[in-house]
N, C-alpha and C positions, 0 to 999 in steps of 0.2 A: 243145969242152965241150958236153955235152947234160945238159940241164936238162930233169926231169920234174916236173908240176906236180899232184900228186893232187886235184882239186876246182877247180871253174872259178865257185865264187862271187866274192862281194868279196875275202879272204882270196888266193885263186890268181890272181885277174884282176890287181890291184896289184903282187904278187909278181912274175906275167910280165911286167908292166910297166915295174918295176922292173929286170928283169934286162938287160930288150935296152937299157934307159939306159945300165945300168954297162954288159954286153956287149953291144957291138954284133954281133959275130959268134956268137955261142952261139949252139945249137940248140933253141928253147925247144918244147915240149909242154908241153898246157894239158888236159886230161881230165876230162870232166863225166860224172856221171852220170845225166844227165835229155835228152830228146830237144830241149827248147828251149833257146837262145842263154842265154847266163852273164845271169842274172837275178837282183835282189834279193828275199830273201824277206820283208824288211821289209814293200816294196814293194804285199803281196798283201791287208792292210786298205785300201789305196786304188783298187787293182781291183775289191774289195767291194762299196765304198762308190759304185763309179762314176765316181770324180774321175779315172782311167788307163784304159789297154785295155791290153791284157797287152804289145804293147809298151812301154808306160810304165814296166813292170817290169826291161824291159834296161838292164843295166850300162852298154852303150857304144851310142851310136845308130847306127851306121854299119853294114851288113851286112859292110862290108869290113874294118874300124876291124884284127883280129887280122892278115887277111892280110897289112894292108898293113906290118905292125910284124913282119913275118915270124915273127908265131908260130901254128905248126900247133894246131888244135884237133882233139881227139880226143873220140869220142864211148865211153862204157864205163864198168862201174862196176867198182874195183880189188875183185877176190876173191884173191890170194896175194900174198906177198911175198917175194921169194928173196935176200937180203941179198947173200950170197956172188955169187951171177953180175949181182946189180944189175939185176935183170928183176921188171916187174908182170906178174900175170895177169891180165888182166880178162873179165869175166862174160861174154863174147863169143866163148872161146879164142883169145885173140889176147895176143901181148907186145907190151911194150917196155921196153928197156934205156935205163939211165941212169947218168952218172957225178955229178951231186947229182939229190938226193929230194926233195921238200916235199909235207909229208903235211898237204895242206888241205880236207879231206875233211867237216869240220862235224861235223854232229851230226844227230840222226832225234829224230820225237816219240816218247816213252814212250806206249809202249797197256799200261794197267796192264791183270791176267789176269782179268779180271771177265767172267762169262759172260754171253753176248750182245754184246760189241765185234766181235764179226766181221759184226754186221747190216749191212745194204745202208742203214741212213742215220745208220750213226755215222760217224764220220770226222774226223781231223785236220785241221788248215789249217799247213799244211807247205812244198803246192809248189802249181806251176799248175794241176796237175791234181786236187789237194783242193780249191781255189780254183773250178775249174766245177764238181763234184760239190756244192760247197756253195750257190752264187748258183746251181743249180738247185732245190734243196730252201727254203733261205732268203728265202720270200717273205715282203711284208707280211701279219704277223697269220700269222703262221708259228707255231707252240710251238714254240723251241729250250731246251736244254740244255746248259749249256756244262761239263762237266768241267773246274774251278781257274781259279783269279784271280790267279793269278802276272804275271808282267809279262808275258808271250806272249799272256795269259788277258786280259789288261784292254785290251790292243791289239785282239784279236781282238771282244770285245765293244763295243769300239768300232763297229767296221765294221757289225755284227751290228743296232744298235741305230740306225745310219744307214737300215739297210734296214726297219724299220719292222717285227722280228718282235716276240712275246711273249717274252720271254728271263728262264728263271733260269739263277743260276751255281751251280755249287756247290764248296766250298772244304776240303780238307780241314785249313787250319790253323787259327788262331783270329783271324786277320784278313784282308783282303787284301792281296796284292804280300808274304808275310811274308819272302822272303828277300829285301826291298830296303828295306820300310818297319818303324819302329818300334809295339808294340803300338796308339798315342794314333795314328798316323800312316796306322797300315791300318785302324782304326777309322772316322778320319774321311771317309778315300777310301769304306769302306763306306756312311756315309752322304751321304756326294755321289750314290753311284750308287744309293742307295734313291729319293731325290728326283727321281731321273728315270726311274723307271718299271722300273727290273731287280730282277728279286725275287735276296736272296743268300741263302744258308746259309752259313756258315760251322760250320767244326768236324763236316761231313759229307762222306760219299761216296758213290760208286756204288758198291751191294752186286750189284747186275746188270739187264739190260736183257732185254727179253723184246717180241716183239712182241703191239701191242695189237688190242684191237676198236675203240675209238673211236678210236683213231691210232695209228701206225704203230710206236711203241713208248712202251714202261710201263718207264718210269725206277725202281726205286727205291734209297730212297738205306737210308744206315746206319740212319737216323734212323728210318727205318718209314714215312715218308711214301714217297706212289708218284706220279710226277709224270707225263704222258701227255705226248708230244713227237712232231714230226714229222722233227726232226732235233737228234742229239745231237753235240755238237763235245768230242773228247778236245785237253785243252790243260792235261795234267799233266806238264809238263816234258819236258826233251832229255835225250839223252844220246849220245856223245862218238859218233862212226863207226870204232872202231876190230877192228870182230870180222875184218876182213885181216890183221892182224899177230900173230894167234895165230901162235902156234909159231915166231914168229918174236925175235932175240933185242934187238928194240927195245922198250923198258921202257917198260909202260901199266899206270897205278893207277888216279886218275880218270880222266885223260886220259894222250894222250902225254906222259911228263916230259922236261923239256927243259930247257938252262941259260939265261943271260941272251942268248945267240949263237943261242938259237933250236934248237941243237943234241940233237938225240936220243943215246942210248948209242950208238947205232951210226953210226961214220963217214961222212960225204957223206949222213946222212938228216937233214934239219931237217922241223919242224913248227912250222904256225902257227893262229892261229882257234880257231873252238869247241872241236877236237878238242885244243888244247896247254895242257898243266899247265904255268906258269909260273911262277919266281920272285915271290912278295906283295911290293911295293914296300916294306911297310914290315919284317915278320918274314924275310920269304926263301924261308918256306915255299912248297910247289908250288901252285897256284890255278888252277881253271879261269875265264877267266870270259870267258863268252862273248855277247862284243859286240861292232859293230861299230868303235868306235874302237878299244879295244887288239886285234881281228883286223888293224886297218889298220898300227897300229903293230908288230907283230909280224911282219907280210907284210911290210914293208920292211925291216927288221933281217934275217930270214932271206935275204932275196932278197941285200940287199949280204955277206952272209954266205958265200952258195952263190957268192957272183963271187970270193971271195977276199979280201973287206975284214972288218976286225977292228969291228966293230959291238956294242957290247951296249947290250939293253933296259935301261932304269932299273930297271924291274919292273911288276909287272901293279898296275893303280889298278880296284878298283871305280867303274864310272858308273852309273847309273841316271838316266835321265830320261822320264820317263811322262805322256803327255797323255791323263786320265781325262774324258771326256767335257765336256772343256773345265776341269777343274781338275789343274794343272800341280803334279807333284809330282819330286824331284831325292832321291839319296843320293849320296854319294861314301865311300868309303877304307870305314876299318872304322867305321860311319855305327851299329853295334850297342856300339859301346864295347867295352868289356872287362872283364876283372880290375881291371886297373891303371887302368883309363882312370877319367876326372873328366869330368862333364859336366852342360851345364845344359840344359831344355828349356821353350817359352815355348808356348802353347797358344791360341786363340783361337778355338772351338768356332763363335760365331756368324756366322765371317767365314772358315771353315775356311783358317786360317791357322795354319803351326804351323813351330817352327823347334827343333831339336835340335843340340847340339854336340858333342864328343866331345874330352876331348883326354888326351895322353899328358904328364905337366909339363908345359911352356908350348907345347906343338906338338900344332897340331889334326888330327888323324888321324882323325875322321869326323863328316862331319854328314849331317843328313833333313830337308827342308825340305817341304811343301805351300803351296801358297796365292801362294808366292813367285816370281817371275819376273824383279825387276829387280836384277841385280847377283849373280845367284845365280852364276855363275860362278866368282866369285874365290873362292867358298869350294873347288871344285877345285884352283885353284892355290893358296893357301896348304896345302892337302894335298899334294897333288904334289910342291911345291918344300919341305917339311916345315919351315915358315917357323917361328923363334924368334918367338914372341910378345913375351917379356918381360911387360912390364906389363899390356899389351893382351890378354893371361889374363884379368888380374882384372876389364879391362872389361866383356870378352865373357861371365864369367861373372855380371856384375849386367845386363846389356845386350845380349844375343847379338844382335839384330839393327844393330847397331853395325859388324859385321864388315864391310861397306867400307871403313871410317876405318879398321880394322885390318889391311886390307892396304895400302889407301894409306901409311900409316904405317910397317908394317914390313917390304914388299916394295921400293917404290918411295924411300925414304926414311931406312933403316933406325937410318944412325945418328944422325938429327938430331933423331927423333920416338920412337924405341924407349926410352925413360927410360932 
């Protein structure tokens, strides 16, 4: 059996890992498209910041660590896919055939079409090599401009603001992190990071970029203001790697869709990571969501999958966990509520503490916390394990931060405490 692995991030590296466990004889191929060793891209705010050296940023410490697990690395980026004869092409004119697939190929940053993003000092923070382009231009007392405050976006200004530049962000929603945190919740992350010296905008954008006379480019935004920069960072969102499987007849909406087996429409091809639309734990519906704990869990379900084991995901769980400039902020499940959902939420502006609940009847399907760090966990697993409340509803809704006692109560204990 040969085993191809499109993408040698976290996603592909566990995968193959995974495979030569269950097979020890199988032929695994691991295929990256980047000239450096399988690397986290998480990784590359603490190259930034200086705490790493780019090998800090490998996956596996050992230069031999693949060989020795006899799995081949390949170097290439997949540009066709030929279903029928079970052959990639890649960017190199070179093949390789496989009898299973795993389409772990991630995601690329969005460069929205705003004129002037092709300059010589705007740039993503993506890979390694956005990473030296940036900690070349990103000195102290630097003018950066960071395009979005999304969760990529408040990482990256983390590192940004280790290094000692002038930084503003700018936002096009009306708060930050808005597709993880609540309106009260990206709010108060905004003014955490006002308090430390980053100028934000929200509810703007870059209308285009131009270069300047007194610095190297003239920002400006929707708004009308023109901001002068020495370097601008685009960090408006990913999106899937999927432009190889045109014309091909493996089913791509947002992402690859794929069943709880990890399975694509088409036979011996699974998909896992940014690139795979997956079963929502709680609705069914397809969901991307691209992180790396449900990447980890999903590279393993496909991997005992492609050996021949009957494996399915529970389904995909929104995570969110964010360290904004030393205020720790978490969502989980659907942490936006709903139609149907009931929920309460507790606020504490001067201590930016703040805690949100969500629930569907007695079963808590999403919360948003800031401020919070002890114990914030179990709000994951009463989500996850879609735990009966029972009475511990009505606790939680005079009391939400109570929700330890309510899982002590009705996880560990269920029938002796749940009234």
């Amino acid at each position: 059996m040969k085993y191809l692995i499109l993408g040698n991030g976290p996603t592909g590296v566990i995968a193959a890992e995974t495979l030569r466990k269950t097979d020890p004889a199988g032929e695994i191929v691991l295929a990256g498209g980047e000239p450096e060793p399988p690397y986290s891209r998480m990784a590359i705010p603490y190259l930034l910041q200086g705490e790493i050296d780019e090998a800090g940023t490998y996956l596996r410490k050992s230069a031999d660590h693949f060989a020795k697990l006899g799995i081949t690395q390949r170097a290439g980026r997949a540009v066709a896919l030929d279903t029928e004869r079970r052959s990639v092409l890649f960017q190199d004119g070179g093949r390789e055939t496989y009898d299973r697939l795993l389409l772990a190929t991630g995601s690329h940053p969005v460069r929205p079409p705003i004129p002037g993003i092709d300059l010589p000092q705007v740039h993503t923070c993506w890979t390694l090599e956005d990473a030296r382009a940036i900690a070349a231009l990103a000195r102290r007392n630097s003018r950066v401009v960071q395009l979005g405050a999304g969760f990529i976006g408040c990482i990256i200004m983390e590192a940004l603001a280790a290094r000692g530049v002038s930084l503003a962000v700018v936002e096009m929603g009306d708060r930050m992190v808005p597709r993880m945190m609540t309106a009260k919740a990206g709010a108060m992350i905004r003014e955490w990071v006002e308090t430390k010296g980053i100028a934000v905008r929200t509810q703007a954008g870059v209308e285009r970029i131009d270069a300047g006379d007194d610095a190297p480019l003239r920002v400006k935004l929707t708004t009308g203001e023109v901001l002068s920069a020495d370097l601008l960072i685009v960090a408006a969102g990913v999106a899937p790697n999927v432009g190889f499987l045109e014309a091909t007849p493996v089913r791509v909406d947002k992402g690859v869709r794929v069943n709880e087996r990890m399975e694509t429409s088409v036979p011996g091809i699974y998909a896992a990571g940014d690139v795979a639309e997956a079963p929502d734990l709680f609705s069914g519906a397809p969901m991307v969501s691209a992180i790396q704990p449900n990447a980890a869990d999903q590279a393993r379900v496909a991997a005992l999958n492609m050996a021949g084991g009957q494996v399915k995901l529970p389904g995909v769980l929104a995570i969110n966990v964010l360290d904004t400039l030393g205020l720790i902020s978490t969502s989980f499940g659907q942490w936006w509520g709903g139609a149907e959902a009931d929920g309460v939420e507790r606020v504490d502006p001067d201590h930016y503490r703040y805690l949100s609940l969500q629930f569907q009847e007695d079963v808590l399907i999403g919360a948003t916390a800031v401020g919070l760090t002890q114990h914030v966990g179990v709000l994951r697993g009463l989500i996850q394990n879609r735990t009966r409340l029972g009475y511990w509803k009505l606790v939680l809704k005079d009391a939400p931060l109570r929700f330890p006692e309510a899982y002590l109560a009705c996880s560990q204990q269920p029938t002796a405490l749940r009234h």
